[in-house]
Backbone bond lengths (Angstrom), bond angles and torsions (degrees), N, CA, C in turn:
res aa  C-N    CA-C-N  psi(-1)  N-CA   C-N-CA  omega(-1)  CA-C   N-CA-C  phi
1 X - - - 1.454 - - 1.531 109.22 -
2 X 1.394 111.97 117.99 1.431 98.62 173.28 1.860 119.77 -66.49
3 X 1.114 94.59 -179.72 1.655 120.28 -173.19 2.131 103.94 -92.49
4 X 1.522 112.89 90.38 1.527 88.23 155.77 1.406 132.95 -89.96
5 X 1.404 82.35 159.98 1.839 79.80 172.31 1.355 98.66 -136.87
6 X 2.023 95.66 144.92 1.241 126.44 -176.33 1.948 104.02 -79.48
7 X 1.295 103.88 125.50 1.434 102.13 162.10 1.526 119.06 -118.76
8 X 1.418 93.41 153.78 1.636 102.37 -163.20 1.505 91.64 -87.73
9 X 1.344 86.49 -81.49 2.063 106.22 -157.08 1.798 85.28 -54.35
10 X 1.383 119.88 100.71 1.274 121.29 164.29 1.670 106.58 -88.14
11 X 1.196 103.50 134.14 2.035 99.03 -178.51 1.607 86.01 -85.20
12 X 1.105 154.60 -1.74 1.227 126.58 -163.47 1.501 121.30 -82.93
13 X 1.495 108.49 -27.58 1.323 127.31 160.32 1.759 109.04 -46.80
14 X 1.428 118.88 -40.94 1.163 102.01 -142.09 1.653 102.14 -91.40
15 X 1.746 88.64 -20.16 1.863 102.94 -171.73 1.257 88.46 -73.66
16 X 1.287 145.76 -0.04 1.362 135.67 171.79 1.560 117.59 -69.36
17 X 1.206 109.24 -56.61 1.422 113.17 -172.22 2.128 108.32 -85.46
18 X 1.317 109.33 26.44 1.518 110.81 167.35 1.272 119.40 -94.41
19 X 1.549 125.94 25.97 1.328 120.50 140.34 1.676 94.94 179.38
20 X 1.417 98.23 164.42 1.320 108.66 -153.12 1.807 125.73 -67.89
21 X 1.387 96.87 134.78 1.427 112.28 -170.17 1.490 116.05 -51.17
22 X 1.225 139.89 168.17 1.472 157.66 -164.96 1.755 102.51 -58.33
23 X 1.530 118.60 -60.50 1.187 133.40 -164.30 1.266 95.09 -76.57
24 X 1.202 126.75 -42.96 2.195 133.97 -167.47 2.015 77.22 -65.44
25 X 1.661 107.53 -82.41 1.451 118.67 -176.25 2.093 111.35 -14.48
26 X 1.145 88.25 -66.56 1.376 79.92 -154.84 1.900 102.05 -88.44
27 X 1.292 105.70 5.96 2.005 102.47 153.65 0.806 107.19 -80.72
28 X 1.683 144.17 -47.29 1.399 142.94 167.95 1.907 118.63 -43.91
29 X 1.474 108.38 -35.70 1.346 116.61 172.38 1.025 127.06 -36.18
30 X 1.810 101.28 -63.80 1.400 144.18 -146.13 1.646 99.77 -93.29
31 X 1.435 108.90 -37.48 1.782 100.16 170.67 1.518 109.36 -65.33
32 X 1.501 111.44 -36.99 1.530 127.01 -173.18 1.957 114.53 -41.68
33 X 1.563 96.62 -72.53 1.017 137.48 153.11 2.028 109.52 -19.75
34 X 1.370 98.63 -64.20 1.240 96.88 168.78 1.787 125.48 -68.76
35 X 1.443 100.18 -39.46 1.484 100.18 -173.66 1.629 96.99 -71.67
36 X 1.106 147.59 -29.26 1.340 144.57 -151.40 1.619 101.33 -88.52
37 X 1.235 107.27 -32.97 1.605 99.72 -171.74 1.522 95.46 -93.91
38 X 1.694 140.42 0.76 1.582 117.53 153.67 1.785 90.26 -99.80
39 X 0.927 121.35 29.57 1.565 86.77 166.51 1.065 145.13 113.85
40 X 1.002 87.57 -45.30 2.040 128.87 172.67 1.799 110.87 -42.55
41 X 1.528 102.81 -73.33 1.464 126.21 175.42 1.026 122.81 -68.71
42 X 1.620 134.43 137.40 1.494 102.30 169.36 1.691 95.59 -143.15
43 X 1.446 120.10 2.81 1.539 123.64 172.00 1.350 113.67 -169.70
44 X 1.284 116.92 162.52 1.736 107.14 -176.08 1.317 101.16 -162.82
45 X 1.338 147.78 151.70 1.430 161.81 177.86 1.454 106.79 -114.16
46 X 1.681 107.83 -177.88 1.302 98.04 170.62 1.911 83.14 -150.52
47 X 1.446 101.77 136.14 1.708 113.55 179.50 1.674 102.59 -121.53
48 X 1.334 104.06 130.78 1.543 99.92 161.82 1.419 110.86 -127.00
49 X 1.331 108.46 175.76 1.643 123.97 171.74 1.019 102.20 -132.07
50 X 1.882 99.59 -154.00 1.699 93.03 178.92 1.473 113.36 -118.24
51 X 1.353 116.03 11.68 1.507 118.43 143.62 1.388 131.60 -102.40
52 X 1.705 127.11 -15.65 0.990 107.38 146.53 1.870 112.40 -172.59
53 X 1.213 114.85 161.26 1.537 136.51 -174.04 1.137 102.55 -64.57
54 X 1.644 113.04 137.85 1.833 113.36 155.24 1.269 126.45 -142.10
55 X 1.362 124.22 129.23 1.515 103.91 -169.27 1.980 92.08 -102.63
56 X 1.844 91.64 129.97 1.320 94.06 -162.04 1.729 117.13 -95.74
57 X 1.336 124.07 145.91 1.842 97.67 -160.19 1.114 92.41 -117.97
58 X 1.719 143.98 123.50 1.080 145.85 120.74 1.447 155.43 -18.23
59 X 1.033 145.66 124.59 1.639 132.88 157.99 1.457 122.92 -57.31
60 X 1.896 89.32 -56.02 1.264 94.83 179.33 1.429 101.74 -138.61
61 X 1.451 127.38 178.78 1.482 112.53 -149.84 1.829 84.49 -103.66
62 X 1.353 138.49 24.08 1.296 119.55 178.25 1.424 113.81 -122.50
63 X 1.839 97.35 1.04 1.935 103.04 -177.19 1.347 114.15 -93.31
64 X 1.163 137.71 171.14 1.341 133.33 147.56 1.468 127.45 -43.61
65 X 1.318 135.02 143.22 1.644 127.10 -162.85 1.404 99.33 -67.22
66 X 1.034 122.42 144.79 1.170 147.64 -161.39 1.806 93.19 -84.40
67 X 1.563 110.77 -69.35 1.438 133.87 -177.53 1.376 116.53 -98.46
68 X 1.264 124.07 151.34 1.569 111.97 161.96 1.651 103.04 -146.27
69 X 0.970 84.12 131.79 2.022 88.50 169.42 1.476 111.86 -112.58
70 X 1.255 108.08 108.05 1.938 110.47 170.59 1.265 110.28 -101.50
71 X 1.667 103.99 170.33 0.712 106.43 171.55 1.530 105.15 -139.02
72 X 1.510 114.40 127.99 1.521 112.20 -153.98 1.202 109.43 -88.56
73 X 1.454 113.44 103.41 1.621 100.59 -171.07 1.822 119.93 -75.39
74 X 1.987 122.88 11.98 1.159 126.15 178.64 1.645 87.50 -146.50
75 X 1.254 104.94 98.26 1.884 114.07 -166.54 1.803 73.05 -99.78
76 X 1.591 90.26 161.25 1.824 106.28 176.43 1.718 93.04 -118.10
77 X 1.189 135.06 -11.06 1.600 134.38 139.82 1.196 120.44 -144.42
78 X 1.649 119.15 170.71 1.054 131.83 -122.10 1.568 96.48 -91.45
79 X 1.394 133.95 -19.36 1.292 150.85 131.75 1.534 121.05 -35.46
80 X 0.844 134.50 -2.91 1.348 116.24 -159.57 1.960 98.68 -127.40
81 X 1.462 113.00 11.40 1.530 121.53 -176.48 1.582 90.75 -44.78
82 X 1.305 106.90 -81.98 1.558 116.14 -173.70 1.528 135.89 -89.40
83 X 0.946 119.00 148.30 1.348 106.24 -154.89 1.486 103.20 -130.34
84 X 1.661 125.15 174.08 1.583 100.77 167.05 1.713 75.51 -156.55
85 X 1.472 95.64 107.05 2.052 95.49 154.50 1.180 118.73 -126.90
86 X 1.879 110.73 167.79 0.959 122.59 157.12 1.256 154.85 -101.34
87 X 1.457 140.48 -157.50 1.281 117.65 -129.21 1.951 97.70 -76.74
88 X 1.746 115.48 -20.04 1.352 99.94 154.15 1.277 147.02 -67.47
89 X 1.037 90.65 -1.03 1.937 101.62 -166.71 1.661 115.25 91.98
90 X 1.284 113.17 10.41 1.328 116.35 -178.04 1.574 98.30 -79.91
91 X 1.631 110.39 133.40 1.316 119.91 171.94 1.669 121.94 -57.76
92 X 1.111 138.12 87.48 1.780 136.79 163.66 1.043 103.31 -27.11
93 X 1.101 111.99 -80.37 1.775 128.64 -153.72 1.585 108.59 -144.45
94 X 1.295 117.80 167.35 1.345 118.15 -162.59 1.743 74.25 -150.68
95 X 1.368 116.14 166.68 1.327 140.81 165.12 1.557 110.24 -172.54
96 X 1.953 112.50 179.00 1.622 91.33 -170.07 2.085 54.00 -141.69
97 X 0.896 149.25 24.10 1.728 138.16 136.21 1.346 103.32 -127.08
98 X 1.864 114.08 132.48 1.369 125.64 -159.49 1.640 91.98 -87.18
99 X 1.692 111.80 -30.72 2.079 96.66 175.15 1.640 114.75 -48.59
100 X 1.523 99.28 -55.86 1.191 116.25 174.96 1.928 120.04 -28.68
101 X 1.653 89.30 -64.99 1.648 79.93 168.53 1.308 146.13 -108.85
102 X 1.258 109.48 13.36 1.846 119.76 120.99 1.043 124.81 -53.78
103 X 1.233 124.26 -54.48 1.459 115.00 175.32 1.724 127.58 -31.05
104 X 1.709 84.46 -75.33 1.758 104.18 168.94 1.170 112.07 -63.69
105 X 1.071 164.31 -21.08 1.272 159.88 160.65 1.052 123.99 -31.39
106 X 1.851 159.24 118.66 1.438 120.07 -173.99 1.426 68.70 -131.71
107 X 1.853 79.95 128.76 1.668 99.30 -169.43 1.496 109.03 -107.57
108 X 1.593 120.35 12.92 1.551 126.47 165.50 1.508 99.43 -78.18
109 X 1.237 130.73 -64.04 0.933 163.05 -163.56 2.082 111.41 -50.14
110 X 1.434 99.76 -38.77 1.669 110.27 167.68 1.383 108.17 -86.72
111 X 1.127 85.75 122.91 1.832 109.05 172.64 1.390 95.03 -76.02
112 X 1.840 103.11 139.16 1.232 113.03 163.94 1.736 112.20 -117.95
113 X 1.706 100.22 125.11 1.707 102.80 171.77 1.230 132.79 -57.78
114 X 0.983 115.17 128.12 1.701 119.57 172.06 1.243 122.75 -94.28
């Protein structure tokens, strides 16, 4: 009979939360979706590391992303889960629920640099 062994620290949990879940996924879609049919959007990627995910939004598919929304998977507070910057890396908005800051966001209204 072999010998099992119980493991604690399972990584499988953790490879779970390295990029964004179904409900985060498809709010990010659905803003997409909206900006693309006025105009606004016209391509987007998605880059991760190993602190955090971004789905990146374009004008055109040969510039630097215009927008980025992460999501910080090692936040230093409890605010800082999600994020929304631009094309410098300057923080927009911060939230710790990603509906929340889509929601509030009025994304006619943000000028995007060229």
């Amino acid at each position: 009979m072999k010998k099992l062994k119980l493991i604690i620290n399972n990584k499988f949990n953790k490879e779970k939360e390295k990029f964004f879940i179904k409900r985060e996924l498809q709010c990010i879609l659905d803003l997409y979706a909206k900006m693309v049919s006025n105009g606004t959007w016209k391509d987007y990627s998605f880059s991760s590391g190993n602190k955090e995910i971004s789905f990146d939004v374009y004008q055109r598919s040969s510039d630097k992303p215009v927008l980025r929304i992460l999501k910080n998977l090692k936040p230093n507070f409890y605010n800082e889960k999600f994020l929304i910057k631009d094309k410098n890396g300057n923080v927009l908005r911060k939230s710790e629920d990603l509906n929340k800051l889509i929601d509030k966001t009025s994304w006619n209204k943000l000028k995007l640099i060229k």
